[in-house]
N, C-alpha and C positions, 0 to 999 in steps of 0.2 A: 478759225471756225472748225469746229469739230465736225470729221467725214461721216456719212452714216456707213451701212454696213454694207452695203452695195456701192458705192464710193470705195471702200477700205477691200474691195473684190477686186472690182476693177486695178486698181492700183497695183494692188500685188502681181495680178497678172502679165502689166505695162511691162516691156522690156524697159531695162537701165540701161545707160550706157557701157555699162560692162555683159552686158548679158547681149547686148548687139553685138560688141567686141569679140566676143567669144564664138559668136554664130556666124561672121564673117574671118574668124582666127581660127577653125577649130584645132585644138593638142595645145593648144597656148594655154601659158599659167599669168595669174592677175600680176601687175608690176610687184604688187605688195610682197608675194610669196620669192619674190630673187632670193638670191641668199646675199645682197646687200642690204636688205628690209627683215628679211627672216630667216636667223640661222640653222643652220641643220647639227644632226648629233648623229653616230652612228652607233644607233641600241639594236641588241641582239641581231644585228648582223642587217639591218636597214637601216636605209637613210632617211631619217626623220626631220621634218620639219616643225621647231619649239614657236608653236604663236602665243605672241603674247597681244592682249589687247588695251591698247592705249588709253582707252574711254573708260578705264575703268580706274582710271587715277582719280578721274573727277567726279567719278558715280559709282556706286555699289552696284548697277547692273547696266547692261549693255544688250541692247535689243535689234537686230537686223535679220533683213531675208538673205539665204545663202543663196549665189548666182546661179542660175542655173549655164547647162551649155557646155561645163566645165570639168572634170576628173578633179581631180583632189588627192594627191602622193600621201604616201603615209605623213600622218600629223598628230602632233596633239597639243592642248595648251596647258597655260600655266594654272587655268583655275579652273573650276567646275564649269560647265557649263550644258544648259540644256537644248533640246529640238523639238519642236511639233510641228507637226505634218499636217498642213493647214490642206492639203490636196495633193493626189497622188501617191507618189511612195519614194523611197530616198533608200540609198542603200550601202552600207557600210563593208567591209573587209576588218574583224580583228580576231588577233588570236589564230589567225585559218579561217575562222567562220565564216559568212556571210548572213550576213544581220541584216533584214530589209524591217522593215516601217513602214505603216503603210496611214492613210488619213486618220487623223484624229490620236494616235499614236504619240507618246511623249515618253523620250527617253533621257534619263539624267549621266550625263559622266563626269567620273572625278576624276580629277588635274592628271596630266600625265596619260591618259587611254591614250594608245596609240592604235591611228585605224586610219584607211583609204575610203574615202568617199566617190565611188561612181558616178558616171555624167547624171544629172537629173535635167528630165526634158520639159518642157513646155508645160503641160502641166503638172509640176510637180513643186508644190509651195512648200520650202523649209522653213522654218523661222528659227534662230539660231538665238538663244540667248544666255548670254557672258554673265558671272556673277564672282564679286572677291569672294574667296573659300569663309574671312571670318562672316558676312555676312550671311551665306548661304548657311554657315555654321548658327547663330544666329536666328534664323527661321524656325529651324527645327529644336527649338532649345523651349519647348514646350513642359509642363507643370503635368501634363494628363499622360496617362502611360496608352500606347500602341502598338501594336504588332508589326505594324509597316513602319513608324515611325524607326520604332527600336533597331529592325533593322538598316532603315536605309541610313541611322548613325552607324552601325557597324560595319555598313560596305562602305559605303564613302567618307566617313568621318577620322572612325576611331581604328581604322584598318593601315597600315603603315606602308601595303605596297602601293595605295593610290592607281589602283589600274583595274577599278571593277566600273561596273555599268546597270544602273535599272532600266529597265521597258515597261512599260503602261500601254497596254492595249486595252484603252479605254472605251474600243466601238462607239467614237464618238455620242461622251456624254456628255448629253445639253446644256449641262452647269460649266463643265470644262471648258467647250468649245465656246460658250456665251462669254467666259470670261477672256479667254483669250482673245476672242476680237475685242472685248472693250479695251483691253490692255496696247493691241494692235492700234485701234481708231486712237487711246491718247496718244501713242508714239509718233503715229503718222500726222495727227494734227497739231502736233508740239506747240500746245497753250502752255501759258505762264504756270500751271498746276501739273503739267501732265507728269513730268517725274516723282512725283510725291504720289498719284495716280495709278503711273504703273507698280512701282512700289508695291502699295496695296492691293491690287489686284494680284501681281505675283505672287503673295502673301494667302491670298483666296487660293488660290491654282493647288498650292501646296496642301492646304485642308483639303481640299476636294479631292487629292491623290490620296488625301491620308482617307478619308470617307470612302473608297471604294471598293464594292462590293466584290471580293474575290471570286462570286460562285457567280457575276454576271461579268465579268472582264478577269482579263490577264495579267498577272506581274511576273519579270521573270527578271532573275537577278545576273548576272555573266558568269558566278560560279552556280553552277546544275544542283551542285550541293544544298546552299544556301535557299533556292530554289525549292528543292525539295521540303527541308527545316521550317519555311515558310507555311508552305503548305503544311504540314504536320501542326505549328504551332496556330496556325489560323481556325483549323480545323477546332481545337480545343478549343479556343477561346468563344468561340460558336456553340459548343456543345459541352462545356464541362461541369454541368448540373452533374449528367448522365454518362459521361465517359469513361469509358476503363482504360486501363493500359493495352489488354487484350482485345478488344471494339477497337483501338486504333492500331494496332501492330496488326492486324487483319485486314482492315481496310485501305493499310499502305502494304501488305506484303512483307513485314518484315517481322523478325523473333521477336518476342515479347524483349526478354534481354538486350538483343542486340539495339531496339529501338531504343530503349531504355540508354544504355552508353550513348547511345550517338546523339540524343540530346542533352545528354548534361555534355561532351564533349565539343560540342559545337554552339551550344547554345548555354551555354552554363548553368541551365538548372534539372533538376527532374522530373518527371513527369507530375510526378506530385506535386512537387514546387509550382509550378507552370497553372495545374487546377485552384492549388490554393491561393493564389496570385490573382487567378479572377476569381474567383466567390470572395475576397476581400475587398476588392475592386467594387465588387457590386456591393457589399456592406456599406463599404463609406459613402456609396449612391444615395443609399435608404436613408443613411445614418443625417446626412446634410440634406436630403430633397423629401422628406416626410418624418411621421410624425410616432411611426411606427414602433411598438415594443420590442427589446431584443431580441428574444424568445419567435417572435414573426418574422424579424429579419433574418436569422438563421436559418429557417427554414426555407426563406426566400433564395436566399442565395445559395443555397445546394449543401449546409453542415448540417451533420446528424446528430450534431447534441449542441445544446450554449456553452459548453464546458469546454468543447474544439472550440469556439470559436471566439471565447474569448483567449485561450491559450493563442492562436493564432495572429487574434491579433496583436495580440501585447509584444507580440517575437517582433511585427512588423511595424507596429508606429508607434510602443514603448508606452502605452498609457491603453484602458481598459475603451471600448465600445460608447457607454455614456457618459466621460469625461472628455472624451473627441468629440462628440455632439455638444455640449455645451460649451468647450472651448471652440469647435467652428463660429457657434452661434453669437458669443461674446465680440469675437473679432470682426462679422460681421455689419 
């Protein structure tokens, strides 16, 4: 019988048997973490504990609450996994920092972060969830271009040290938090559907991270750089009817020049690149979702002559504006 949402409240808050254990143990570590269960390694000069999680032989994702009552030594696992802070706040050690979370909050790490998890008390609901790298890979292997998307393949993906992290400081939104508990109430009531269930609900979570509004919530990536690059590219893709180079090296503080290098260097295009990439984005909007003349849709999407924007496009999908319209429409 599927719990409702006040049911799937209560629950979370019930002690476990391990969260007893722990409040009559306190400085004790769960049997699981020995080092006859779970080895250690000693990277840059700490002893790390490598978890790996077993449930994920038999499923692409793995969904549990982290105990509370307990400390947690530097660790990290083998595959990606994320957190939401179903209540209260959870708080991490990596790098030197200290990295707190606080409700509604969802943060993704790839394989290998190493970090120390502080006691979390009473109320502070983590939800910890395990996913294999090709799956999570997978997820994000979308057809539509994105700013958040593009990056969060370039931190976690396609990044070779595997030791960066996003945060989502989502100020709990209604769409996130509503899916997470449906995803919660399948796990907790493990019907004969529920993993096909959570499945697709973690599948929604992922859209709604990529859907979110950067100038109403936060995203912050573990490198400050990257961080920044974001914000810069976010910015344009908002405003690049109207942008100049000079409007945005002003409103980040930095040389026209220098801003100029620092994203073809980090982000591998140029500014212009970057503008032209969206007003062809929005061509091919018009070009499949209306009925529109060319001559209007160039105007629409921010080009100052048809002559740019068919040069434009032919560079980018190698056949002219009205012969991509009819060939969408044909395959359609």
């Amino acid at each position: 019988m599927r719990l409702t949402e006040k049911q799937l409240h209560e629950l979370l808050f019930t002690h476990t048997e391990n969260e007893s254990y722990y409040l009559n143990n306190p400085g004790t570590l769960s049997v699981r973490y020995s080092e006859e269960y779970t080895p250690r390694q000693f990277i840059n000069g700490k002893e790390v504990m490598i978890i790996d999680v077993p449930q994920l032989n038999d499923s692409p994702l793995f969904v549990r609450k982290d105990s509370r009552y307990t400390f947690l030594p530097f660790h990290c696992y083998n595959d990606i996994n994320m957190n939401y802070i179903y209540s209260g706040t959870c708080t991490y050690f990596i790098e030197g920092k200290e990295i707190t979370l606080k409700a509604g909050d969802v943060c993704i790490f790839d394989k290998r972060v190493i970090r120390a998890k502080m006691r979390p008390d009473y109320g502070d609901i983590i939800i910890n969830i395990n996913m294999k790298n090709d799956y999570f890979n997978s997820l994000l292997s979308f057809n539509q271009t994105n700013v958040l998307l593009d990056f969060m393949n370039r931190t976690l993906i396609n990044n070779d040290s595997h030791d960066n992290y996003i945060i989502f400081k989502t100020r709990n939104n209604d769409q996130i938090t509503n899916l997470f508990n449906k995803l919660l109430i399948e796990y907790y009531s493990n019907q004969i559907y529920s993993l096909i269930a959570i499945q697709h609900y973690f599948s929604l979570i992922l859209l709604e991270l990529l859907y979110l509004d950067f100038e109403s919530s936060e995203i912050h990536f573990s490198d400050k750089l990257d961080t920044r690059i974001f914000q810069i590219i976010n910015h344009i893709e908002k405003n690049y009817k109207t942008i100049t180079l000079r409007d945005l090296a002003n409103l980040f503080n930095y040389h026209e020049k220098y801003l100029s290098t620092l994203l073809s260097k980090n982000y591998g295009k140029s500014f212009k690149e970057i503008q032209f990439d969206c007003k062809l984005k929005e061509v091919e909007k018009y070009l499949i979702h209306s009925d529109l003349p060319i001559s209007e849709i160039a105007l629409l999407s921010g080009f100052s002559n048809q002559n740019q924007l068919y040069k434009k496009f032919k560079e980018k999908y190698g056949t002219l504006p009205k012969k991509y319209r009819i060939q969408y429409k044909l395959h359609q």
